[in-house]
C-alpha positions as CSV (number, residue, x, y, z in Angstrom):
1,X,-2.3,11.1,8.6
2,X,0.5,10.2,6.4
3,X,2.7,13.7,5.8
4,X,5.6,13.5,3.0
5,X,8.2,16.0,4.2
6,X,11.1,16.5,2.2
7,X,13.6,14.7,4.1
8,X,15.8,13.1,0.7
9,X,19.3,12.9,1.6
10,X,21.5,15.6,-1.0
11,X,23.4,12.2,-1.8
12,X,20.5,10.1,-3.0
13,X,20.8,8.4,-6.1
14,X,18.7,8.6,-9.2
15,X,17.9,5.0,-8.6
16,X,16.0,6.6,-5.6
17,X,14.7,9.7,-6.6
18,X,11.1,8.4,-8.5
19,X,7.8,10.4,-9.4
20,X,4.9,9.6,-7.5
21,X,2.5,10.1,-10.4
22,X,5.3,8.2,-13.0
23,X,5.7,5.2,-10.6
24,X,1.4,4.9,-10.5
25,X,1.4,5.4,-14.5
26,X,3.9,3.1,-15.0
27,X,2.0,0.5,-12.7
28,X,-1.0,1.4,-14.7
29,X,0.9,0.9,-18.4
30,X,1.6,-2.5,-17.0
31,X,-2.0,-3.9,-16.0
32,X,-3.0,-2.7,-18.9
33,X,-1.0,-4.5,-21.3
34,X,-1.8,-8.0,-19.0
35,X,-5.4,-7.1,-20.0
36,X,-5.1,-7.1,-23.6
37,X,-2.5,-10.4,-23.0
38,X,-5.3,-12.2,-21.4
39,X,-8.0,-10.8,-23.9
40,X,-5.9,-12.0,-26.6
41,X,-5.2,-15.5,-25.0
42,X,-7.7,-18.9,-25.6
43,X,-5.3,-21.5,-23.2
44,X,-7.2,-21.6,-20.3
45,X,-3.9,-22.0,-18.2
46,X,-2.7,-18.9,-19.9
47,X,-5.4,-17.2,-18.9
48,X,-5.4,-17.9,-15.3
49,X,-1.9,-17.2,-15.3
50,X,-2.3,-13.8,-16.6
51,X,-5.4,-13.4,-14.4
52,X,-3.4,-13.8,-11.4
53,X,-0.8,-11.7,-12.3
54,X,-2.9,-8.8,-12.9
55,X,-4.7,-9.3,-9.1
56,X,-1.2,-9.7,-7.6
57,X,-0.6,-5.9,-9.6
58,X,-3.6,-4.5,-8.4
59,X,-3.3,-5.6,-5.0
60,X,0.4,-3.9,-4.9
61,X,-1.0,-1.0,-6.4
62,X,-4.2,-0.4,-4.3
63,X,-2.1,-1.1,-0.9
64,X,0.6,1.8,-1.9
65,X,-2.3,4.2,-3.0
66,X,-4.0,3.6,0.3
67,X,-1.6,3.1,2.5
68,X,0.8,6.1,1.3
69,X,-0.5,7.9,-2.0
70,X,-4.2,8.9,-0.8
71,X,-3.2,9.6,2.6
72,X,-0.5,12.1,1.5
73,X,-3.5,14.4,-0.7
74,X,-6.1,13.7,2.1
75,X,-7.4,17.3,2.7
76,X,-5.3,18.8,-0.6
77,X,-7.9,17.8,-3.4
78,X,-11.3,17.0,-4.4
79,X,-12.5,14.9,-1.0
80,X,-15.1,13.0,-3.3
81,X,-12.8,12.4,-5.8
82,X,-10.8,10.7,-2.9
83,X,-13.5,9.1,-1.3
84,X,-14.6,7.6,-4.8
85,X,-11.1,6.5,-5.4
86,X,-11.8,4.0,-1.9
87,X,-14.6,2.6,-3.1
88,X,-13.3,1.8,-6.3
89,X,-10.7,0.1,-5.0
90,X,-13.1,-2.2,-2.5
91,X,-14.9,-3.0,-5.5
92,X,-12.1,-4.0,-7.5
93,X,-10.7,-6.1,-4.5
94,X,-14.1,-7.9,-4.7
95,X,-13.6,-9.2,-8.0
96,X,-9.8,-10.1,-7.3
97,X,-10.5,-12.2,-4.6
98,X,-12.9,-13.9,-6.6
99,X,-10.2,-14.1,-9.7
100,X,-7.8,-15.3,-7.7
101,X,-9.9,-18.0,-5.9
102,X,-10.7,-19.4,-9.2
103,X,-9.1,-20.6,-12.6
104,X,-10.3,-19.8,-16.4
105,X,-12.3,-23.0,-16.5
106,X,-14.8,-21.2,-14.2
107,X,-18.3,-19.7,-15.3
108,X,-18.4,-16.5,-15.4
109,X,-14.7,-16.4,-15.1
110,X,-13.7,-14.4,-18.8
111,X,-17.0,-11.9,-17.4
112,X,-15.6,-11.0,-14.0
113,X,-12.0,-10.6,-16.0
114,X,-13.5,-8.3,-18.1
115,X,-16.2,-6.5,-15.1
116,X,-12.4,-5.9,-13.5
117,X,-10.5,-4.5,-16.6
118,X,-13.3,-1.9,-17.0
119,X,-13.3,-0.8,-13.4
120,X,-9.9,-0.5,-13.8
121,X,-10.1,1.9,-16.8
122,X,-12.7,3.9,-15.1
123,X,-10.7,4.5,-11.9
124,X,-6.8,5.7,-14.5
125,X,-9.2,8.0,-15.8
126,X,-10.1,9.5,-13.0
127,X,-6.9,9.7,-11.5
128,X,-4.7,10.7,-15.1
129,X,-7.5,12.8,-16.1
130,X,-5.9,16.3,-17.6
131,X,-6.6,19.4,-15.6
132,X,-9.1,17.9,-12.9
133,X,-7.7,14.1,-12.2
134,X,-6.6,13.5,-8.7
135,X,-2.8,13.1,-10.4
136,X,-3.4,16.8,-11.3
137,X,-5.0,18.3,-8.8
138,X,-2.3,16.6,-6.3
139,X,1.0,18.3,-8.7
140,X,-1.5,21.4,-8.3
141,X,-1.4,20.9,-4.7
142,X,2.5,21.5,-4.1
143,X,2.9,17.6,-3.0
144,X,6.7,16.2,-3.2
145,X,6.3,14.2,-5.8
146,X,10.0,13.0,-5.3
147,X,9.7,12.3,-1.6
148,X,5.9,10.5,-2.0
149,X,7.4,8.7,-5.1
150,X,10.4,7.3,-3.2
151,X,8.2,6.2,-0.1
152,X,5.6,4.3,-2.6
153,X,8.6,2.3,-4.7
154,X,10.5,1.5,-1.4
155,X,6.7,-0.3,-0.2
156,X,5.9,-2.0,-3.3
157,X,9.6,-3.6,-3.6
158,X,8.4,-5.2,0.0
159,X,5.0,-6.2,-1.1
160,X,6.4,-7.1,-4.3
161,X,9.3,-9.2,-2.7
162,X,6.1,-11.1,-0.1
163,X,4.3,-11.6,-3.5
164,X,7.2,-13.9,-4.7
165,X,8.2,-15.3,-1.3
166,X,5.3,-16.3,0.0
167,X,2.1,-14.7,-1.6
168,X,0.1,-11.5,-0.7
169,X,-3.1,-12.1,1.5
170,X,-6.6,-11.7,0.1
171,X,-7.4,-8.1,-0.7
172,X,-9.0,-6.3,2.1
173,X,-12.3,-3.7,1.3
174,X,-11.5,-0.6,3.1
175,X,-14.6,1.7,3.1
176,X,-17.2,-1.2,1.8
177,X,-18.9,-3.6,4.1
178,X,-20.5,-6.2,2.9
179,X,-23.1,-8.5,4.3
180,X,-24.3,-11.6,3.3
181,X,-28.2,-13.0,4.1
């Protein structure tokens, strides 16, 4: 298991020092506003553009949560509210393979868009709900915020950097198998 210890050096810089929870809503503020760009868009290039982007976001996002984020609360909140989170996740990476393998000229492209934009609203309430959300009950928990926060922006500036470089695998279910007849 992943364990954030407070190991910051008394000299690190602002730049640095980052919330865990403010890094994730800040990731989440972004994919939200690519949704409503690609809702509001009718060029089919734009659109698969927009699509892409928001996969490539979502992949970050899910491979800091799970490598890093969920590991660190494992045993410190709500285990099915954990557990939950996973499977989300896998069935989010389901659609984004398919997204990604695929342009807006595709049936049942706009469908699986929107399928993935109301997963994705399902899951940031969970985690940002008030009170009872993992985000909560993980501050409630006594986690480092600062330390987990810094750990999760110094791994998605790498995955962020192989994104631009040379592009980011296809996403990988974690707790979902699936099988095919």
């Amino acid at each position: 298991m992943f364990e954030i210890i407070d190991d910051m050096p008394d000299d690190a810089t602002p730049e640095a020092m980052v919330d865990a929870i403010a890094l994730l809503k800040s990731d989440h503020r972004k994919v939200e506003d690519l949704f409503v760009q690609y809702e509001a868009s009718e060029e089919e290039d734009e659109k698969t553009t927009l699509a892409h982007q928001i996969c490539t976001e979502l992949k970050i996002h899910a491979l800091i949560e799970e490598e890093i984020f969920y590991p660190a609360l494992d045993g410190k909140i709500d285990v099915d509210l954990l557990e939950e989170a996973y499977v989300e996740h896998d069935g989010a990476k389901l659609l984004i393979n398919d997204i990604e393998a695929g342009t807006a000229a595709d049936d049942y492209y706009d469908a699986k868009v929107k399928v993935l934009s109301e997963e994705v609203k399902h899951h940031v309430k969970e985690e940002e709900m008030p009170d009872i959300g993992m985000f909560a009950q993980a501050r409630a928990a006594g986690i480092d915020m600062i330390a987990l926060g810094s750990a999760l922006k110094a791994r998605k500036e790498e995955l962020v950097a192989k994104a631009d470089s040379e592009g980011l695998p296809p996403a990988k279910p974690t707790v979902i198998t699936t099988a095919f007849a």
